[in-house]
C-alpha positions in Angstrom: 77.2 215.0 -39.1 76.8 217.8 -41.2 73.2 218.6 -40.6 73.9 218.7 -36.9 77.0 220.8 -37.4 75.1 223.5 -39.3 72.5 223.0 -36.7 75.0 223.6 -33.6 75.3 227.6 -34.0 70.9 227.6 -33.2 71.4 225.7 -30.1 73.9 227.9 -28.6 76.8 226.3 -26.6 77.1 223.2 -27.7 80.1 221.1 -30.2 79.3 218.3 -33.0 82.0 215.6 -32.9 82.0 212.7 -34.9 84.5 209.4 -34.7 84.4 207.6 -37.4 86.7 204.5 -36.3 83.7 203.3 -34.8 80.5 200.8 -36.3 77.2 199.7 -34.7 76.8 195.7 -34.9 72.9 194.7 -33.9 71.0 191.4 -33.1 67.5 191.4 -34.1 64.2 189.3 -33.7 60.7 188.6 -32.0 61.7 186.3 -30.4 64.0 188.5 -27.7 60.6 189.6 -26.3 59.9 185.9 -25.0 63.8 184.8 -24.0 65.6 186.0 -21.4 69.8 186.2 -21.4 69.8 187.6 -25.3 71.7 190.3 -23.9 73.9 188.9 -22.1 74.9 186.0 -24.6 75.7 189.1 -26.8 77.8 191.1 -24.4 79.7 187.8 -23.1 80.7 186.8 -26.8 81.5 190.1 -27.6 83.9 190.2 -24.6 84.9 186.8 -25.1 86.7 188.8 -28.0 88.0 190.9 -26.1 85.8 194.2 -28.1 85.0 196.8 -26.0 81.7 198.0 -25.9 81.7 201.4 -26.3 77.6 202.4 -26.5 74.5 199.8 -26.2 70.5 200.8 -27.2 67.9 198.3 -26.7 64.1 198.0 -28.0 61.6 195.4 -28.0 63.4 193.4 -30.5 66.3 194.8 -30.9 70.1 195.3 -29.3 72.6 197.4 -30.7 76.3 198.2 -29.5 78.9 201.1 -30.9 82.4 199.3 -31.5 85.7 200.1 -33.1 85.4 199.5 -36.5 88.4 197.4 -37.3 86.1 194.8 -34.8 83.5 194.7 -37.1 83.8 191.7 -38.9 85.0 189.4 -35.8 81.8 190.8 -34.2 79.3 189.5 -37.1 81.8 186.0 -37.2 81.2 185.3 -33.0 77.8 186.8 -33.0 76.7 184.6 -35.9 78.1 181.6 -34.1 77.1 182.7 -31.0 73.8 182.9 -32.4 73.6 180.1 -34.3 72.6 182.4 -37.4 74.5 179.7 -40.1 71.6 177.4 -39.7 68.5 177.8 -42.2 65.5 176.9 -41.0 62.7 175.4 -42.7 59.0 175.0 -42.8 56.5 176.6 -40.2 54.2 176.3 -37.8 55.6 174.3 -34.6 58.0 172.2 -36.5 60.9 172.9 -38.1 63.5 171.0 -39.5 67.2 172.8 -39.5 69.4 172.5 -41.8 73.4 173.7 -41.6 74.7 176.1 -44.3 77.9 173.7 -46.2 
């Protein structure tokens, strides 16, 4: 924020802000290239929550969304579950065997 505020005087009319109540929570993976709805589980469980969705940026293999920060850790929890990301998987290839975190 700095940076861009020392930066702001060279670009002429313009204002730096910065809110820093807010955190970024992402789901990540090849596999979102291949499987529709990856989005949309992730919005649904986020609103399930009841966490508002302030900003969302997508790639290839990634999805990230701007929350307030005192959501942050109910938004890992219900993601994770959501997500199914306390199972380990093991071995390769086509088979896999899963295996549930204790």
């Amino acid at each position: 924020l700095g940076i861009l505020g020392s930066l702001a005087p060279e670009l002429g009319d313009c204002q730096v802000m910065g809110d820093p109540g807010i955190a970024k929570v992402s789901i990540i993976g090849l596999g979102m290239r291949s499987n529709s709805g990856v989005a949309a589980r992730m919005f649904e469980t986020l609103a399930r929550e009841n966490i508002n969705i302030k900003m969302i940026a997508t790639s290839e293999i990634k999805i990230s969304c701007v929350i307030d920060d005192k959501y942050t850790e109910l938004a890992v929890r219900v993601l994770h579950d959501a997500f199914e990301l306390d199972k380990k998987l093991h071995g390769g290839g086509n088979i896999q065997i899963q295996e549930e975190k204790q």
